[in-house]
Backbone as CSV, one residue per row, in Angstrom:
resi,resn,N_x,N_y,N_z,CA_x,CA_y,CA_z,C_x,C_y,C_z
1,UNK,-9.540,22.815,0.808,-8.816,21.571,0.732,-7.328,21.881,0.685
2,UNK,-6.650,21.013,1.807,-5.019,21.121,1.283,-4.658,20.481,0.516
3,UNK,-3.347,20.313,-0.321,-2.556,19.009,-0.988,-1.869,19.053,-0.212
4,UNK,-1.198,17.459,-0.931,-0.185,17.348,0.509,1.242,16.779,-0.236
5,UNK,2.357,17.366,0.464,3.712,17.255,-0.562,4.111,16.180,-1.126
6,UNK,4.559,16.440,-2.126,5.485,15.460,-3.093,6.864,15.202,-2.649
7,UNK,7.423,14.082,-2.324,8.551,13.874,-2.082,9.651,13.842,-3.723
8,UNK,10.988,14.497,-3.698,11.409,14.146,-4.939,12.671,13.464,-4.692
9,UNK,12.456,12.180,-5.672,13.515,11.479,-5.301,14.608,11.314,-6.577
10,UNK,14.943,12.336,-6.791,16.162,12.681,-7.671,16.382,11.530,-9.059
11,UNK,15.380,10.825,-9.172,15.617,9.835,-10.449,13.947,9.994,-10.991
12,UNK,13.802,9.542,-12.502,12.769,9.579,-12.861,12.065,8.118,-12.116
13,UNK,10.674,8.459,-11.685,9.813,7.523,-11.167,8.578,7.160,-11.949
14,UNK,7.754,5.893,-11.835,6.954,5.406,-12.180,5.647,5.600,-11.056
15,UNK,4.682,5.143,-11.116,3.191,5.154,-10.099,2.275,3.976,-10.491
16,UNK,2.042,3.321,-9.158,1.200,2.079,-9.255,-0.114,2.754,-8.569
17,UNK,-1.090,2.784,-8.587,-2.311,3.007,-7.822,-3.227,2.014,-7.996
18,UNK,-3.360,1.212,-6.841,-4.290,0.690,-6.116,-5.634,0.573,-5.305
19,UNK,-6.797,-0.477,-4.906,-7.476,0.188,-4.271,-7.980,-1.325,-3.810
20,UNK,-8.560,-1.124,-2.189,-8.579,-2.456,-1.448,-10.378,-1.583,-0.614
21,UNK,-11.129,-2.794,-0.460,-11.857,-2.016,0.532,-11.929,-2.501,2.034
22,UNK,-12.133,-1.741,2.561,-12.223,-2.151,4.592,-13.768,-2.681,4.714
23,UNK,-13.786,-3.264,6.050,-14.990,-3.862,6.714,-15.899,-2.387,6.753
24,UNK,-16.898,-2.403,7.067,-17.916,-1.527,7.104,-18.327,-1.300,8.574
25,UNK,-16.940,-0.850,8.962,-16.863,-1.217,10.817,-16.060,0.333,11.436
26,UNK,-16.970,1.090,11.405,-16.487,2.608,11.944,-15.490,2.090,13.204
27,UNK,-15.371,1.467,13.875,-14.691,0.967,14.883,-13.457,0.450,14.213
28,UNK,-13.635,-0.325,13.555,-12.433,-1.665,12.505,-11.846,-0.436,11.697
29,UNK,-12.553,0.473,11.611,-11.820,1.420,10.652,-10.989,2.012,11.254
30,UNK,-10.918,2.425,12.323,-10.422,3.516,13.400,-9.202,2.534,13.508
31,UNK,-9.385,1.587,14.119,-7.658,0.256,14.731,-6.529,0.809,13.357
32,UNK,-7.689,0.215,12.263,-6.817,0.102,11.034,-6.084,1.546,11.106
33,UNK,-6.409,2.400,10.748,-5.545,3.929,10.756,-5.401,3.816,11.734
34,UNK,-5.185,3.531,12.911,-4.067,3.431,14.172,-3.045,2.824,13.761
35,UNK,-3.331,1.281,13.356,-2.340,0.597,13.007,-1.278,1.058,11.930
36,UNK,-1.376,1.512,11.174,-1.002,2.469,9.922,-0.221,3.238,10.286
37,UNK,-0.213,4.216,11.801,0.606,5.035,12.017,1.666,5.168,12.429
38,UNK,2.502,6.562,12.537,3.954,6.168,12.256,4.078,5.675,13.832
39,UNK,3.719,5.649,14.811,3.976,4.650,16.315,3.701,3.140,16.397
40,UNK,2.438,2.933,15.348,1.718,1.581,15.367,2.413,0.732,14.190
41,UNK,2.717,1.449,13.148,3.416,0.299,11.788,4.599,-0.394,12.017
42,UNK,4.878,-1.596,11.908,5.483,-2.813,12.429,6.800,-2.155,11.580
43,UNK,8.057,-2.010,11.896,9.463,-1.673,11.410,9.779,-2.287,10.221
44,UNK,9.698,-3.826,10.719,10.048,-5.187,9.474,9.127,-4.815,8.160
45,UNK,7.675,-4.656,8.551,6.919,-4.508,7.512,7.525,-2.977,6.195
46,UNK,8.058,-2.060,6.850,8.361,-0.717,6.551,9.799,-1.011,5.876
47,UNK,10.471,-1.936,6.390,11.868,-2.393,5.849,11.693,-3.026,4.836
48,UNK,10.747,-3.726,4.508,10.732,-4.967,3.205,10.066,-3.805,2.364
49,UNK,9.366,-2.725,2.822,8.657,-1.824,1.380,10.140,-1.541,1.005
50,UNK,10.927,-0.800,1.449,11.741,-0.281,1.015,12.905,-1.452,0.478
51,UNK,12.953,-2.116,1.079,13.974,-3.644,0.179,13.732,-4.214,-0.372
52,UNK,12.484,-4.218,-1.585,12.012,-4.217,-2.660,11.933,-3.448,-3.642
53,UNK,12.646,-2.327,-3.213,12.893,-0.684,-4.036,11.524,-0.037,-4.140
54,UNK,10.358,0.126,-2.907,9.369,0.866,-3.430,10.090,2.135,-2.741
55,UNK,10.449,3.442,-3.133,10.482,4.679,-3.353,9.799,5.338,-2.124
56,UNK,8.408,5.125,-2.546,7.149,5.584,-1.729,5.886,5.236,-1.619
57,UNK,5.127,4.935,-0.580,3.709,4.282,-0.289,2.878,5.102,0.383
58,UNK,1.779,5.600,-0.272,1.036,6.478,0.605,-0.654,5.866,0.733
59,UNK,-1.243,5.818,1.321,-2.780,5.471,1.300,-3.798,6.423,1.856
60,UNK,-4.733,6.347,1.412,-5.379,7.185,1.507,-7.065,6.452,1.580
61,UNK,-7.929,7.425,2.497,-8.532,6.687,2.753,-10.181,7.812,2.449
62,UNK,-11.644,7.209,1.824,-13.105,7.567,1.759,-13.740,6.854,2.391
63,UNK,-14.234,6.940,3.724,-15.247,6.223,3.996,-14.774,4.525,4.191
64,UNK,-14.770,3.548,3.348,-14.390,2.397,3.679,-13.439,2.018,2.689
65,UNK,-13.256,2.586,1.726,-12.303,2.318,0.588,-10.618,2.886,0.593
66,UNK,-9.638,2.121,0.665,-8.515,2.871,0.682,-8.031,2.816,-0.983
67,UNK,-7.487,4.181,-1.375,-6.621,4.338,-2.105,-5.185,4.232,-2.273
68,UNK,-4.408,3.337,-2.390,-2.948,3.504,-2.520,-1.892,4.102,-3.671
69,UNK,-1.282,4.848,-3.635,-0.187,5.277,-4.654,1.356,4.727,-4.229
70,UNK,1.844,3.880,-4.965,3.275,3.644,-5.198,4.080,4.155,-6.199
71,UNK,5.374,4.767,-5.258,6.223,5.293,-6.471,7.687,4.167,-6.498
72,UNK,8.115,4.543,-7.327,9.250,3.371,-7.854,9.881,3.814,-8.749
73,UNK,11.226,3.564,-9.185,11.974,3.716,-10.142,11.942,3.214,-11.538
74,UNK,11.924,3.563,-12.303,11.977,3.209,-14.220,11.314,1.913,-14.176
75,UNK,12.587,1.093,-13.564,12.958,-0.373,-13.523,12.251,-1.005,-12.612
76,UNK,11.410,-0.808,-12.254,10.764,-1.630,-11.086,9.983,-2.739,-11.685
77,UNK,10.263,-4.033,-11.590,9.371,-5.156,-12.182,8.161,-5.088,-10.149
78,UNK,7.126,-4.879,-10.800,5.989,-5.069,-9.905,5.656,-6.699,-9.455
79,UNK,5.973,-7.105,-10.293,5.423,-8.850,-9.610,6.729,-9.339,-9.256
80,UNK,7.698,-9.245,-9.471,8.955,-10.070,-9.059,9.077,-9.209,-7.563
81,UNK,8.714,-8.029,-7.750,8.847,-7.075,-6.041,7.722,-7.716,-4.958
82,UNK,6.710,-8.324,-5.588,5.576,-8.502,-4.728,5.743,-9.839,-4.265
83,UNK,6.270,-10.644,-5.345,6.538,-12.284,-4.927,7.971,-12.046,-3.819
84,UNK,8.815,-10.792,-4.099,9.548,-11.205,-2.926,9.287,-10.489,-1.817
85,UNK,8.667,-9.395,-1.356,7.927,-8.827,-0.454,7.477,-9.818,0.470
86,UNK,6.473,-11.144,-0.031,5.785,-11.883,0.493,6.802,-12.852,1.158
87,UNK,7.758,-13.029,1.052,8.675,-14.036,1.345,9.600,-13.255,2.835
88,UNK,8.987,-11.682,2.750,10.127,-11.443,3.961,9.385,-10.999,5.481
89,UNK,10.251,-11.156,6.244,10.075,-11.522,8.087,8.812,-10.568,7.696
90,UNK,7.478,-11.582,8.579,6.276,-10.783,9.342,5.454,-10.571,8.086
91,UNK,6.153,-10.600,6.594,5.131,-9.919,5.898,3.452,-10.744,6.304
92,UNK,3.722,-12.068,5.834,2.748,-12.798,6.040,1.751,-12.478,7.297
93,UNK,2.190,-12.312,8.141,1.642,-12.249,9.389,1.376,-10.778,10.182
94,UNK,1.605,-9.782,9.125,1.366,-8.224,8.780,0.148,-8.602,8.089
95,UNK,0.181,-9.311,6.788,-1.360,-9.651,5.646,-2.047,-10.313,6.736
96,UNK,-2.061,-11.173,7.338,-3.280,-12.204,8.089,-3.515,-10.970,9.002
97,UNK,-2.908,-9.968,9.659,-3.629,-9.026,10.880,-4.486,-8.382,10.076
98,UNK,-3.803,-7.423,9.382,-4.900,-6.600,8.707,-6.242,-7.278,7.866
99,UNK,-5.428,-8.279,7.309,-7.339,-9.064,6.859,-8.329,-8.850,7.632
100,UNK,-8.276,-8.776,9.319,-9.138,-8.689,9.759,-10.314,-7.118,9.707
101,UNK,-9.353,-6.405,9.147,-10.175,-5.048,8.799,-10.468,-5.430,7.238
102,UNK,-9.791,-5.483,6.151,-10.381,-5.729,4.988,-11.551,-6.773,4.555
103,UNK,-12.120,-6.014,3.626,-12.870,-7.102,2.887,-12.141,-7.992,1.669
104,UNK,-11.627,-9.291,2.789,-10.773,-10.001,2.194,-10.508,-11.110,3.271
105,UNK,-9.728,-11.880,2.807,-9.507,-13.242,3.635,-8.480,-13.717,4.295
106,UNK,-7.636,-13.976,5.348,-6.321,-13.948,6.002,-6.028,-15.024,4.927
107,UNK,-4.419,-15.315,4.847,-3.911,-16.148,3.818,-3.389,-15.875,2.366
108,UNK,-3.762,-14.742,2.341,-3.270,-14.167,1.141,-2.669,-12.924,1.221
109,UNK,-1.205,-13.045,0.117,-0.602,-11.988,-0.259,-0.927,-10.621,-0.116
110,UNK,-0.751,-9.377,0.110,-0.477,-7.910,-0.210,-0.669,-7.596,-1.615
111,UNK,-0.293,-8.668,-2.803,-0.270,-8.474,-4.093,-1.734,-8.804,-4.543
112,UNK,-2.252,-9.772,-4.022,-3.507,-10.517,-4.336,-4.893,-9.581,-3.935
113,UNK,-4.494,-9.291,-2.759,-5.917,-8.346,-1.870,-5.903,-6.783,-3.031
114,UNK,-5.080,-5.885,-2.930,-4.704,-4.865,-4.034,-5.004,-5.231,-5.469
115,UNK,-6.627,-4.286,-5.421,-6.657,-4.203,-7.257,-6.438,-2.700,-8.019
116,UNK,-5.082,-3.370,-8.627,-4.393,-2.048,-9.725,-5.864,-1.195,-10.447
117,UNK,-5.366,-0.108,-10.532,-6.383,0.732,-10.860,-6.259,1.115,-12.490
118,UNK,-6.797,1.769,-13.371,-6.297,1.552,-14.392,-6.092,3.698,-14.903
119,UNK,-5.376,4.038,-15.165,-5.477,5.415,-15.516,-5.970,6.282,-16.631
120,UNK,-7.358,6.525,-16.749,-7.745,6.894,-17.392,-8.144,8.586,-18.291
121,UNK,-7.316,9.409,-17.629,-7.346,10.461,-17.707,-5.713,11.215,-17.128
122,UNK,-5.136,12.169,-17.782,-3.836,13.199,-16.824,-3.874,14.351,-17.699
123,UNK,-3.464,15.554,-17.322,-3.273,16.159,-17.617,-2.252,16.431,-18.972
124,UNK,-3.056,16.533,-20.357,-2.498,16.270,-21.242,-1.569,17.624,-21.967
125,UNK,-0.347,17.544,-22.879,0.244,18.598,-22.905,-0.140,19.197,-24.306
């Protein structure tokens, strides 16, 4: 198994981890990680992560379940970032495409479909 690098972004950061599941569609699965990639991901959508101050977004994917990790700064209020996320060019209409791979419903938020994970274990000192 490889790991795969840590970006460091010169301030202390926080971590949100998430987890959403996909259709059960080896096909629907495949678009989706197309769509995802760095040729296929919509610019606007990639501009509002970052003009909300997320840091870094990585996902990761088992079978039909994606994992997400967000990094962010100290200060990051998570719901005031997500209520304005939703408000900028395409987001909406970035959430209604991909619904069609998730198990989930077009019409709703990025914040709503994403359930926070809870951390139950780290490496203790």
């Amino acid at each position: 198994m490889e790991g795969y690098p840590v970006k460091q972004h010169g301030v202390p950061t926080k971590r949100y981890c998430q987890t959403l599941d996909l259709r059960e569609n080896p096909e629907l699965i495949a678009e989706y990680r197309k769509r995802h990639s760095r040729d296929e991901a919509w610019p606007e959508i990639l501009q509002g992560i970052r003009q909300v101050g997320i840091l870094e977004m990585e996902l990761y994917i088992l079978g039909s379940r994606l994992f997400m990790i967000v990094e962010t700064p100290l200060d990051f209020d998570w719901d005031s970032a997500m209520a304005r996320l939703a408000t900028l060019p395409r987001q909406q209409e970035w959430e209604d495409f991909v619904a069609t791979f998730q198990e989930t419903s077009p019409g709703i938020t990025s914040a709503e479909k994403w359930k926070p994970m809870e951390r139950m274990f780290y490496l203790y000192e």
